[in-house]
KEKEDO-595004 format. One record per residue: residue in three letters; x, y, z of N, C-alpha, C in turn. Coordinates in pm, 1 decimal, always signed. Layout:
% residues N
{type = ALA; n_x = X; n_y = Y; n_z = Z; ca_x = X; ca_y = Y; ca_z = Z; c_x = X; c_y = Y; c_z = Z}
...
END
This chain:
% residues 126
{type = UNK; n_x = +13585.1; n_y = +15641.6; n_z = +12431.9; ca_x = +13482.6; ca_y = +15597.4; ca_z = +12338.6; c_x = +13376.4; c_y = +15705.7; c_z = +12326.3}
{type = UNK; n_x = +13339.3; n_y = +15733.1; n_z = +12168.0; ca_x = +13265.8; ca_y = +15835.2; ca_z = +12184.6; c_x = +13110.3; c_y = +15762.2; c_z = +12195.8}
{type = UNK; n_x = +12984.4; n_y = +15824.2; n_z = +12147.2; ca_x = +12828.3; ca_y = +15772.0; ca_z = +12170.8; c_x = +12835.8; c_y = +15685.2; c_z = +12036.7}
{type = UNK; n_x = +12940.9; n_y = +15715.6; n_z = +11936.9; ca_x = +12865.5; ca_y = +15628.1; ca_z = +11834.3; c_x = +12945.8; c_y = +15506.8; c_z = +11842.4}
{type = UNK; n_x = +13009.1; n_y = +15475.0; n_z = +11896.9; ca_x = +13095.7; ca_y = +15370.1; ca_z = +11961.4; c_x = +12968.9; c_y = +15293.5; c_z = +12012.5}
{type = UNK; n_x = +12915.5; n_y = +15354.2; n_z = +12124.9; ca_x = +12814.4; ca_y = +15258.7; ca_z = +12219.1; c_x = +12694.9; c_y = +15242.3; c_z = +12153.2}
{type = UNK; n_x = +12673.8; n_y = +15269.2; n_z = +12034.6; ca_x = +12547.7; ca_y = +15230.6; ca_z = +11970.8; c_x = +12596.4; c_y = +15131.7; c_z = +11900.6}
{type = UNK; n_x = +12735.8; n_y = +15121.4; n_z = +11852.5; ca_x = +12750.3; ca_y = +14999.0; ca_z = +11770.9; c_x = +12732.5; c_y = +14860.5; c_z = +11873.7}
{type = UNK; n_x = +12795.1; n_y = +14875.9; n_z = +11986.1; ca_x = +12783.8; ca_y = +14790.2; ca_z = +12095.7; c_x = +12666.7; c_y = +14775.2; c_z = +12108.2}
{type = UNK; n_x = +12583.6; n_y = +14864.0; n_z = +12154.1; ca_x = +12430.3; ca_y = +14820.4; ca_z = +12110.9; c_x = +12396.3; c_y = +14736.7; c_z = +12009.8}
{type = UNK; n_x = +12400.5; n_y = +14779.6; n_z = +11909.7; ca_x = +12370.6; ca_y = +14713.0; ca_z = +11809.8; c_x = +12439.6; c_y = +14538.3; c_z = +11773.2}
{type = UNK; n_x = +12510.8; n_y = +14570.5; n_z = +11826.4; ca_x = +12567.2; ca_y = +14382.2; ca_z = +11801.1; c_x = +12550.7; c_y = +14305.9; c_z = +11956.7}
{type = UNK; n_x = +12449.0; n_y = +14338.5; n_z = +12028.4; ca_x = +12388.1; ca_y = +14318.1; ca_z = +12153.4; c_x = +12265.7; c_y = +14219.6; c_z = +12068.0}
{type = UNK; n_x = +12224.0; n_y = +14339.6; n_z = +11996.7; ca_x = +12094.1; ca_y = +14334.1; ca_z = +11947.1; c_x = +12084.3; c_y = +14204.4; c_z = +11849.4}
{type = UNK; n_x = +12195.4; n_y = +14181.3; n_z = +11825.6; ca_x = +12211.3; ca_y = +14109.4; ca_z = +11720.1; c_x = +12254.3; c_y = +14013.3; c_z = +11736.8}
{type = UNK; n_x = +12331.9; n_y = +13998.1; n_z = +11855.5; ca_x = +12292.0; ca_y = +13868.5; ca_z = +11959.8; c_x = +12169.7; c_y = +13820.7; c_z = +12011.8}
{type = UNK; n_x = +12060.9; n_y = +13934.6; n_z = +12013.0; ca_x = +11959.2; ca_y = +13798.9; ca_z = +12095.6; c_x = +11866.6; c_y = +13726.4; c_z = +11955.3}
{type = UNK; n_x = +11869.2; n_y = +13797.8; n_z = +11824.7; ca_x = +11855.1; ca_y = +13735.5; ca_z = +11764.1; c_x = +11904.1; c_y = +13626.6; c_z = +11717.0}
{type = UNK; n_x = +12017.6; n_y = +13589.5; n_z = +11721.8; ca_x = +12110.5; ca_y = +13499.8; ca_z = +11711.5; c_x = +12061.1; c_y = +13354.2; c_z = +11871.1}
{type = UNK; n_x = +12045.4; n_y = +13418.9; n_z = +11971.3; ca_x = +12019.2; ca_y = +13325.3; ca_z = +12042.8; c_x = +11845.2; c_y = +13281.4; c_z = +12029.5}
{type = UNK; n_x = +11765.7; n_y = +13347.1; n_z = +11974.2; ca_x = +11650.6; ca_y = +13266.9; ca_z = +11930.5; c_x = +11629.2; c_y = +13207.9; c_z = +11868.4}
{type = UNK; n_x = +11683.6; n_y = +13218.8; n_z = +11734.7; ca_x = +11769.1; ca_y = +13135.7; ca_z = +11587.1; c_x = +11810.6; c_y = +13018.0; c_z = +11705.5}
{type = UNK; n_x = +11926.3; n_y = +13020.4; n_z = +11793.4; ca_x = +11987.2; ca_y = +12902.4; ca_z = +11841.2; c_x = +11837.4; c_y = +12839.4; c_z = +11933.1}
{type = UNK; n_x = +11782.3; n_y = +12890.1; n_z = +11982.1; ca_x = +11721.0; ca_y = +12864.5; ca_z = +12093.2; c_x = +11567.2; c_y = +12749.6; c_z = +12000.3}
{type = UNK; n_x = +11574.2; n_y = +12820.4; n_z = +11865.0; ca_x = +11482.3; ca_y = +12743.9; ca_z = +11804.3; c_x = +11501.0; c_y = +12608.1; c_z = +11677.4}
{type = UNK; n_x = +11609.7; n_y = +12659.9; n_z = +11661.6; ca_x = +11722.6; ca_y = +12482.7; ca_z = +11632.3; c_x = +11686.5; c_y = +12422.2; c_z = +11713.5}
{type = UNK; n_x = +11742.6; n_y = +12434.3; n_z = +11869.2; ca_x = +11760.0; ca_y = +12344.3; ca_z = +11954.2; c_x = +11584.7; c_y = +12256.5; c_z = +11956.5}
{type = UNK; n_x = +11501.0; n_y = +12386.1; n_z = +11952.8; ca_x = +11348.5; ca_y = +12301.1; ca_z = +12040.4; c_x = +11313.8; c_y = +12232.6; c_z = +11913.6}
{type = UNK; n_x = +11367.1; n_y = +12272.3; n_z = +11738.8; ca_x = +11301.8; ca_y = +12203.9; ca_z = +11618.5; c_x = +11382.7; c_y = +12067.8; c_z = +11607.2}
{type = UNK; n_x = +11490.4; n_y = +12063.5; n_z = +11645.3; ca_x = +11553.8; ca_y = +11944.0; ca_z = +11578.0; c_x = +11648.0; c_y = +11909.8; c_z = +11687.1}
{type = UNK; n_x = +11690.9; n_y = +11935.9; n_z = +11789.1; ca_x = +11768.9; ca_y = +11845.0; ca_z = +11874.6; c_x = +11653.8; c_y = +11823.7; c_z = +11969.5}
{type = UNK; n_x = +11540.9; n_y = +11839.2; n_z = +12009.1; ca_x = +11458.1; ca_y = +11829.4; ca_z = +12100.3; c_x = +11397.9; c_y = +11670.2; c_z = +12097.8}
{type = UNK; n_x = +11346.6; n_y = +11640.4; n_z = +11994.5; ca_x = +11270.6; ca_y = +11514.3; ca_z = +11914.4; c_x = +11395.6; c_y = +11415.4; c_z = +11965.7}
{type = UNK; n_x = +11536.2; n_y = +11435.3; n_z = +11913.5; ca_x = +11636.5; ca_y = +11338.7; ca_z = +11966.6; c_x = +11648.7; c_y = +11327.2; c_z = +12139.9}
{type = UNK; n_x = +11645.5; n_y = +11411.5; n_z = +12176.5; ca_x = +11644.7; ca_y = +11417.2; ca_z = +12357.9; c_x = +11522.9; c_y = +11306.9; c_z = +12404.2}
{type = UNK; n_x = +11445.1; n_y = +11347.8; n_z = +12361.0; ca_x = +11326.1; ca_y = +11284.2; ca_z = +12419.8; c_x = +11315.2; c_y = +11167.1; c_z = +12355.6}
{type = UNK; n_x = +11368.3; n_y = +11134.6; n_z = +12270.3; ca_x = +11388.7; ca_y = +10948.9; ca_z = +12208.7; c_x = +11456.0; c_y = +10913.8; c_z = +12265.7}
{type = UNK; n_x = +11560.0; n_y = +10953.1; n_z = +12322.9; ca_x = +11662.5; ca_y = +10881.5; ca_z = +12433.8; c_x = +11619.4; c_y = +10900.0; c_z = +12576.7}
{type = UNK; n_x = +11556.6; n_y = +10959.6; n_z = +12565.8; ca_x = +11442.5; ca_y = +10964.8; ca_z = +12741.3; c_x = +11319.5; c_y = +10921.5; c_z = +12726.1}
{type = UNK; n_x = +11298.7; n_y = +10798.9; n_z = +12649.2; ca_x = +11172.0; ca_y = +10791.6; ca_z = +12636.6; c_x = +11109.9; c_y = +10706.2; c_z = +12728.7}
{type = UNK; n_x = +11145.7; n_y = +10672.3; n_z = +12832.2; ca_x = +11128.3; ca_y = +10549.6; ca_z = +12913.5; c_x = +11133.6; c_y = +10634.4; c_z = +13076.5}
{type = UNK; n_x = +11163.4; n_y = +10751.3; n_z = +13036.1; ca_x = +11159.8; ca_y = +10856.0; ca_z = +13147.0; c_x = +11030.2; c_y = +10867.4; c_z = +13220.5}
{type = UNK; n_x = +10967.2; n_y = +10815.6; n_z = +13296.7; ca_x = +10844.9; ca_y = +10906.8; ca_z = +13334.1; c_x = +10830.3; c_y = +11035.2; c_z = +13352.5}
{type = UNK; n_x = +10936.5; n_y = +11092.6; n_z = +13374.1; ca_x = +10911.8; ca_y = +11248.1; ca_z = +13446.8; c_x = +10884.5; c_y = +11331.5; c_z = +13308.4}
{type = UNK; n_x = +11004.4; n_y = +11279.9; n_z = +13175.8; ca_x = +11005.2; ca_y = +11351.7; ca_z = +13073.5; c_x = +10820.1; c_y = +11319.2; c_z = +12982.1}
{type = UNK; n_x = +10785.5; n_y = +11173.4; n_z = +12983.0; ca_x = +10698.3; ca_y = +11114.6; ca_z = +12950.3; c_x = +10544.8; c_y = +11169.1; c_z = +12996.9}
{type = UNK; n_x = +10557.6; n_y = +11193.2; n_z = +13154.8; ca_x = +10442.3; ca_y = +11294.0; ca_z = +13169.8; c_x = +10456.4; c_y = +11426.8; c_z = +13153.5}
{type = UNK; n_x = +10548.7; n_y = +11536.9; n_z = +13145.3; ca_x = +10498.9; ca_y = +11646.7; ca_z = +13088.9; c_x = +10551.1; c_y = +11643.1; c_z = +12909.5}
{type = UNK; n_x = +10592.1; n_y = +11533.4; n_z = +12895.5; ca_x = +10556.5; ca_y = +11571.1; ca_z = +12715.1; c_x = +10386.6; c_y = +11540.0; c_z = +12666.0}
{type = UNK; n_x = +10329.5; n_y = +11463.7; n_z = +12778.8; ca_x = +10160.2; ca_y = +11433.0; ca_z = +12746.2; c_x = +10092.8; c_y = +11552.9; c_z = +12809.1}
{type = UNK; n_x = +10127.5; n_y = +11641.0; n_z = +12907.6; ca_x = +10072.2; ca_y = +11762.5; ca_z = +12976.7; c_x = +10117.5; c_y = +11840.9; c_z = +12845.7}
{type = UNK; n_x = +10221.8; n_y = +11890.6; n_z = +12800.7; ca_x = +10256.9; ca_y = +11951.8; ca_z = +12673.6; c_x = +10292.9; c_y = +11890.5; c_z = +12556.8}
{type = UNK; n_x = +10149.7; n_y = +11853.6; n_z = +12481.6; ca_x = +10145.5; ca_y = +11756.8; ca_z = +12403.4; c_x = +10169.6; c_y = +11859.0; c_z = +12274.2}
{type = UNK; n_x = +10144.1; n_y = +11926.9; n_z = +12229.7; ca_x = +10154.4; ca_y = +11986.8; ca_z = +12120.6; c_x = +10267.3; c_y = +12044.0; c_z = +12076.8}
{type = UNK; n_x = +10288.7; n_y = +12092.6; n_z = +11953.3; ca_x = +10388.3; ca_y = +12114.6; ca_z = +11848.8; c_x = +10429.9; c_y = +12238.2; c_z = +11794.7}
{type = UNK; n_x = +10380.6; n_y = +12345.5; n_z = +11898.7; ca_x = +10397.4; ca_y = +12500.7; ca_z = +11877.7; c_x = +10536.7; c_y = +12493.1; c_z = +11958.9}
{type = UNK; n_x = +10591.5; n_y = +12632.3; n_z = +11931.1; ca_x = +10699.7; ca_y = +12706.4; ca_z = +12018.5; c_x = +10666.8; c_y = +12679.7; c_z = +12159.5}
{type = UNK; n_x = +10556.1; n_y = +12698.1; n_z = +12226.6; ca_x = +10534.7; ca_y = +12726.5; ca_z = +12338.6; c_x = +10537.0; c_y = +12577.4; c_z = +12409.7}
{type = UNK; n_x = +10458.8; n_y = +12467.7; n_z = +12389.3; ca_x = +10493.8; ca_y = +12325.2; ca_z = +12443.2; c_x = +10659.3; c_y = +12303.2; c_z = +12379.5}
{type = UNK; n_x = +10671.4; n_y = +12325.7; n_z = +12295.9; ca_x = +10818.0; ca_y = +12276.6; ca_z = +12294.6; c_x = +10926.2; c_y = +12334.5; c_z = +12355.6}
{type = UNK; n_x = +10897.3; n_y = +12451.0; n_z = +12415.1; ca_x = +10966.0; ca_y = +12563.4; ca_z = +12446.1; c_x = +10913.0; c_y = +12422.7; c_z = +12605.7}
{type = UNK; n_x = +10853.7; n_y = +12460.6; n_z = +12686.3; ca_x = +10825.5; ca_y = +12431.0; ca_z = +12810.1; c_x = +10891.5; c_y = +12277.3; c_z = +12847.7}
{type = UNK; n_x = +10890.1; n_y = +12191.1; n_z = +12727.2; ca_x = +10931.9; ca_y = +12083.7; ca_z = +12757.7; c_x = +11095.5; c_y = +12062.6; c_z = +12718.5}
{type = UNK; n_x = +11112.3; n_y = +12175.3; n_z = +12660.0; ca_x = +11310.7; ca_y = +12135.4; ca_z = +12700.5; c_x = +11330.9; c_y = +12255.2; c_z = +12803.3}
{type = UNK; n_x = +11259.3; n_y = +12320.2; n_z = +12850.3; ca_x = +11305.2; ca_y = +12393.7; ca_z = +13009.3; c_x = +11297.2; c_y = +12264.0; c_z = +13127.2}
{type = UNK; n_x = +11196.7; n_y = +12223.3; n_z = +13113.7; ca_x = +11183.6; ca_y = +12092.9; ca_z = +13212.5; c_x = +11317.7; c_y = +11967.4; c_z = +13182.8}
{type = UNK; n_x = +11359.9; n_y = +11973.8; n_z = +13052.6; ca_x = +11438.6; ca_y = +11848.2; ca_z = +13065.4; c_x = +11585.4; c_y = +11896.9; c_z = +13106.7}
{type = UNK; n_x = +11580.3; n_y = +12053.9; n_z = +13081.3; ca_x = +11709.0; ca_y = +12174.6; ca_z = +13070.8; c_x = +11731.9; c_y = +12118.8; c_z = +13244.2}
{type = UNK; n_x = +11596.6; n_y = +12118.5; n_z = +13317.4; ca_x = +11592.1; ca_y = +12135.1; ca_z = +13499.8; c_x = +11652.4; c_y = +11985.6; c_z = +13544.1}
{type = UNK; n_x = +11639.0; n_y = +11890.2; n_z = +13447.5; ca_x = +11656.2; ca_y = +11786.5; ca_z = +13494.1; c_x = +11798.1; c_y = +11757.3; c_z = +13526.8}
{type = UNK; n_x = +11891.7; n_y = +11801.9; n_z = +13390.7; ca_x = +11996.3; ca_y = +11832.9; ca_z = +13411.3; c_x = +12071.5; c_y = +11903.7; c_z = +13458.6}
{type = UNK; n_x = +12018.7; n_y = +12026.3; n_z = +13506.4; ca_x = +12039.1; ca_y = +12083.6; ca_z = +13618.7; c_x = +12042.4; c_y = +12095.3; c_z = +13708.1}
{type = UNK; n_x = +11928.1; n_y = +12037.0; n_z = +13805.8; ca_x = +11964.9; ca_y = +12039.5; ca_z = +13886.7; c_x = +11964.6; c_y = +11885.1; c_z = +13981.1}
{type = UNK; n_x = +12103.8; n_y = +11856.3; n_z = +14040.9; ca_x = +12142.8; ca_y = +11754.4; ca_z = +14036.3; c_x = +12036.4; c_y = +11638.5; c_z = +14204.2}
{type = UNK; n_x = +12022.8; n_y = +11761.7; n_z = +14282.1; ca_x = +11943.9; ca_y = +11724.7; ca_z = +14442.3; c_x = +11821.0; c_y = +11676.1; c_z = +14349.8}
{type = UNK; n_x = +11750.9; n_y = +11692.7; n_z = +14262.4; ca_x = +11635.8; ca_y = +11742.2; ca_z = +14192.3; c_x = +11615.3; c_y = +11586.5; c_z = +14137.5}
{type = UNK; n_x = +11752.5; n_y = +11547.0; n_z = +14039.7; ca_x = +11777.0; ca_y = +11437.0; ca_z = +14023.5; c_x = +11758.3; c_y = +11315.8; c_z = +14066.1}
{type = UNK; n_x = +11842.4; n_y = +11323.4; n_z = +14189.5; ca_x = +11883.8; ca_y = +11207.2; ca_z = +14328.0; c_x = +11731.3; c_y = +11189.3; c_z = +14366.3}
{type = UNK; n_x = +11652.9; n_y = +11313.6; n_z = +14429.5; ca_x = +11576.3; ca_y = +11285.6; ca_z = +14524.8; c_x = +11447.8; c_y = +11242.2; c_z = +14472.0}
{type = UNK; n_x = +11464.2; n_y = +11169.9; n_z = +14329.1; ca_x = +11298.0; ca_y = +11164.3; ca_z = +14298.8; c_x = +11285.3; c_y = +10980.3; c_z = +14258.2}
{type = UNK; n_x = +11207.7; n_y = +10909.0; n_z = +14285.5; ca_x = +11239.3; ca_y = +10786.1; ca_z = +14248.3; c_x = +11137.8; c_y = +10768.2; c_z = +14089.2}
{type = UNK; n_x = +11109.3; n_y = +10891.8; n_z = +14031.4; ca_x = +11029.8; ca_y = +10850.4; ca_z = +13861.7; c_x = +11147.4; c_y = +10927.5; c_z = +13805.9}
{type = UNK; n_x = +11240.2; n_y = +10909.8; n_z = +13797.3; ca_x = +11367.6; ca_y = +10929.1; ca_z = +13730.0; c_x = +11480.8; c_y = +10814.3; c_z = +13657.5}
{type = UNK; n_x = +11487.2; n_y = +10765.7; n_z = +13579.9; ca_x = +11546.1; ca_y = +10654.5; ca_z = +13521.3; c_x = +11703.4; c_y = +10688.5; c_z = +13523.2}
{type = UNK; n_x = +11778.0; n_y = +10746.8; n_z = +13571.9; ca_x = +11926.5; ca_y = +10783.1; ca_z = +13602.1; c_x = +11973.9; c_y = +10732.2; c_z = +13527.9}
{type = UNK; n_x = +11984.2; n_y = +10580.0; n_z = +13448.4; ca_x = +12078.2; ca_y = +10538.5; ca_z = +13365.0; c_x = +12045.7; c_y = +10610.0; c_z = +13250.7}
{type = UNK; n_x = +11926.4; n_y = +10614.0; n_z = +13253.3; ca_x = +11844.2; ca_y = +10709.6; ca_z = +13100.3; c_x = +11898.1; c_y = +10821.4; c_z = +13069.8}
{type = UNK; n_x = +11940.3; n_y = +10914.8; n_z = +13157.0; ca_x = +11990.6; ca_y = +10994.1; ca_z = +13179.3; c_x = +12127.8; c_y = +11025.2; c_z = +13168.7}
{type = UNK; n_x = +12193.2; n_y = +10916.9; n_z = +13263.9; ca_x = +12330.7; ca_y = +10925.6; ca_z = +13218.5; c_x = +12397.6; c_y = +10894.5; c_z = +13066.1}
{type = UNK; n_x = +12293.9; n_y = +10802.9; n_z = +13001.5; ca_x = +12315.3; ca_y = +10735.3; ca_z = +12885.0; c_x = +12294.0; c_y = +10866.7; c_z = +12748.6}
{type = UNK; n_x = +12239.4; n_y = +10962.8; n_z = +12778.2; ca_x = +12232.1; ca_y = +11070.8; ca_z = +12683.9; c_x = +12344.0; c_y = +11110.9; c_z = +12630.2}
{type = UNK; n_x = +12387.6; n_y = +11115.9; n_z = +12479.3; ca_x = +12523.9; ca_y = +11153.5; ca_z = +12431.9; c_x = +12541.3; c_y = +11331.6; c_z = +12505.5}
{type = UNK; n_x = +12669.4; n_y = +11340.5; n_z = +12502.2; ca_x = +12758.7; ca_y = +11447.4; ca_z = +12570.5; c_x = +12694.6; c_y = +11571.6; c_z = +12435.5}
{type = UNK; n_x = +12702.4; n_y = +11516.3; n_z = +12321.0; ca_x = +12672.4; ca_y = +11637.2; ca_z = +12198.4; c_x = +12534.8; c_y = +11721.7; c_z = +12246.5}
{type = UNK; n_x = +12454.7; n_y = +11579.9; n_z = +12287.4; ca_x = +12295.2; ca_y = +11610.4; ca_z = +12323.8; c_x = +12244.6; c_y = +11728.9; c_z = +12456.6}
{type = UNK; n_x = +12325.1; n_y = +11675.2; n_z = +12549.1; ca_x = +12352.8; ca_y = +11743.0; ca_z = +12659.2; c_x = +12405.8; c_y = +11892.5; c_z = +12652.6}
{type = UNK; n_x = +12512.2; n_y = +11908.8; n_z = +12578.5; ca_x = +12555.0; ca_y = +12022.2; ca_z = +12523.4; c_x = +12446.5; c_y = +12115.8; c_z = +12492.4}
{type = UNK; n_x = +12377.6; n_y = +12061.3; n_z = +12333.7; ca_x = +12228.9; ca_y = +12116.9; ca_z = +12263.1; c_x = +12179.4; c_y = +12183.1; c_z = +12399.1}
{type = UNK; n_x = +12137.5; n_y = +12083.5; n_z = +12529.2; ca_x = +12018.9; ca_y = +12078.6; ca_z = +12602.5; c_x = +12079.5; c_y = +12284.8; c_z = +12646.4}
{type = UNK; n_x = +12218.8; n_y = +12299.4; n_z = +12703.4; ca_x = +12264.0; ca_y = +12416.7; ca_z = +12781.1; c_x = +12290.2; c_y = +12497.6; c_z = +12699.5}
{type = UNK; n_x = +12328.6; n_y = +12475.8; n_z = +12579.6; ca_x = +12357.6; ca_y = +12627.0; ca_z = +12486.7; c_x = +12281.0; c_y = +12754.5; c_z = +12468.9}
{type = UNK; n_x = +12158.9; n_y = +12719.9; n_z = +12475.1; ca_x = +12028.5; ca_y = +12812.8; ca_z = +12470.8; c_x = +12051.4; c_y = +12845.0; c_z = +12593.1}
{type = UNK; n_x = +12041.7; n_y = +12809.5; n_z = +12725.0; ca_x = +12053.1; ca_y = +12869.9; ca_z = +12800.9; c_x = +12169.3; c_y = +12976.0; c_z = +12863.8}
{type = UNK; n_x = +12316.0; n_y = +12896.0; n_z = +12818.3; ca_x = +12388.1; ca_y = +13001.9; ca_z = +12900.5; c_x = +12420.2; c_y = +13121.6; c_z = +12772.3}
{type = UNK; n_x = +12390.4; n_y = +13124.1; n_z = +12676.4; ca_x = +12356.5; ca_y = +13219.8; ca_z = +12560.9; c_x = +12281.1; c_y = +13314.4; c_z = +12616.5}
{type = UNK; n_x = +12150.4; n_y = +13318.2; n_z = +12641.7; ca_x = +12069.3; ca_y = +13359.7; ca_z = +12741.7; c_x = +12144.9; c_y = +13435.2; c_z = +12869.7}
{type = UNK; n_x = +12201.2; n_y = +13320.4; n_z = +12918.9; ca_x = +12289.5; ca_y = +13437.9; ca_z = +13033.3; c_x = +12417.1; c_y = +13558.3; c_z = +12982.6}
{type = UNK; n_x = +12445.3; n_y = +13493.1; n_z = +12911.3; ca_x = +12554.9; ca_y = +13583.2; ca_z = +12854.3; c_x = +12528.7; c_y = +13716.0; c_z = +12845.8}
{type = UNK; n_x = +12404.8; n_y = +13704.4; n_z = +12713.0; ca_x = +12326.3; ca_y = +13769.3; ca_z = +12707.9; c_x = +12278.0; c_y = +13887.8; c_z = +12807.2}
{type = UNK; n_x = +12203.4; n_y = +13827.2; n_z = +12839.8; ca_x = +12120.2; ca_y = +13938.2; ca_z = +13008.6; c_x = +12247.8; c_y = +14005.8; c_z = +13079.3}
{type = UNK; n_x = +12384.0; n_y = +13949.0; n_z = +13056.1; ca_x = +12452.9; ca_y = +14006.0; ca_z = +13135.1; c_x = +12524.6; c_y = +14121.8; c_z = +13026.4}
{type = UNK; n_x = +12536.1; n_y = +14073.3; n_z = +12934.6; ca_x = +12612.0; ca_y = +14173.2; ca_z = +12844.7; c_x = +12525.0; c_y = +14290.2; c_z = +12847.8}
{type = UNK; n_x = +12418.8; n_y = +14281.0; n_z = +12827.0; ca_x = +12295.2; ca_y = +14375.9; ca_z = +12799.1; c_x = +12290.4; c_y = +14463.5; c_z = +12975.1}
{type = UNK; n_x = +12286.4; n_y = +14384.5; n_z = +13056.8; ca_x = +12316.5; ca_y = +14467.0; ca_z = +13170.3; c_x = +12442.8; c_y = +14570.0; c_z = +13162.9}
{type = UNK; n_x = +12538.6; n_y = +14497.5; n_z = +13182.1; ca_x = +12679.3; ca_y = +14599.1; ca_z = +13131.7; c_x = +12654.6; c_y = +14738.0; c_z = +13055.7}
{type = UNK; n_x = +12582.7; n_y = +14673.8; n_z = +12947.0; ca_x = +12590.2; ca_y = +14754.8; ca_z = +12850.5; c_x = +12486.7; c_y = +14898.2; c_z = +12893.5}
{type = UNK; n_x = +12361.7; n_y = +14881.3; n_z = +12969.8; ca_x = +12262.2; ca_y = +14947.3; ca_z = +13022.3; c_x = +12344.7; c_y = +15042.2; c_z = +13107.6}
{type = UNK; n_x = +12400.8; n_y = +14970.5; n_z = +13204.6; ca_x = +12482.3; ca_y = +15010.7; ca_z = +13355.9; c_x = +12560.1; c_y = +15124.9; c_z = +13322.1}
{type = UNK; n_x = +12670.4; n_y = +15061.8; n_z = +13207.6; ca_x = +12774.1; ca_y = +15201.1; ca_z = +13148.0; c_x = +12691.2; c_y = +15316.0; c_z = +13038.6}
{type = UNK; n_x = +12594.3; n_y = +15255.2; n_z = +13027.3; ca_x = +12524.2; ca_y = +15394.4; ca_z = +12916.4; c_x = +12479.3; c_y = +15514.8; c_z = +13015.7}
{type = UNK; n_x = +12433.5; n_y = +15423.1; n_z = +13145.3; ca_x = +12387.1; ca_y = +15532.9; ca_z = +13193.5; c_x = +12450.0; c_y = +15569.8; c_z = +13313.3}
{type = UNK; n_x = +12536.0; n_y = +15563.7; n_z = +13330.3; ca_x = +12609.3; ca_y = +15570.7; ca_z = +13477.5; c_x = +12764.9; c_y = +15643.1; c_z = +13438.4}
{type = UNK; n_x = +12849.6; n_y = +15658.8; n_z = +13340.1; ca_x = +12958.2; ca_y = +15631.0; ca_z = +13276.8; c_x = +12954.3; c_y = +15763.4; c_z = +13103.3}
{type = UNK; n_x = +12818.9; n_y = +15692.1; n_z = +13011.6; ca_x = +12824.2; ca_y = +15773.7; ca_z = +12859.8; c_x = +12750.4; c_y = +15889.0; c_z = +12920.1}
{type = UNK; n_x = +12654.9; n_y = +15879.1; n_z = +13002.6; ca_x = +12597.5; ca_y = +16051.0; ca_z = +13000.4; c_x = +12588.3; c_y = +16136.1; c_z = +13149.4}
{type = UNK; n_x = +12760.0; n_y = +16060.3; n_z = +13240.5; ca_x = +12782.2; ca_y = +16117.9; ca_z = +13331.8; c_x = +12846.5; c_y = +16278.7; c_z = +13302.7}
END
């Protein structure tokens, strides 16, 4: 592969993380509002949607990382008794989906972009 090879790779890197903010901001404009109607009886979700009450990127951004954690992590789950578990379990599978796409996009991401860093400089201008 020559250098202009690895700039195209670059370039559709690049053009992935735009693509995952596009996804990342679907998710917080319009599947977010549905999450939290089906958790609405949640306390845990219920007090930080009133701590992040507002309607910018940034509260909406914070309050599907918190609901992202809920589903994640499962000890996190079990061990808290302001957790409604059926509430939880009762969330459609589509919804749940929404909740992880942004994120492992994100990982993909960071990792492709690592790769891609690692061989530019270790490998294209050895």
């Amino acid at each position: 592969m020559n250098e202009l090879d690895y700039r195209w790779i670059g370039a559709i890197i690049f053009i992935l993380f735009f693509i995952q903010i596009g996804t990342t901001l679907f998710v917080i404009y319009f599947k977010l509002p549905e999450i939290e109607n089906h958790l609405k009886n949640c306390p845990m979700v219920n007090s930080n949607k009133q701590h992040w009450s507002g309607f910018g990127v940034t509260a909406r951004t914070q309050r599907l990382i918190y609901i992202t954690l809920i589903f994640g992590f499962t000890k996190f789950r079990h061990n808290t008794d302001c957790l409604d578990m059926n509430e939880v379990k009762s969330l459609p599978k589509n919804l749940k989906r929404w909740l992880l796409i942004p994120h492992y996009f994100s990982y993909f991401l960071c990792l492709a972009l690592g790769i891609y860093m690692a061989w530019e400089k270790w490998f294209l201008h050895a």
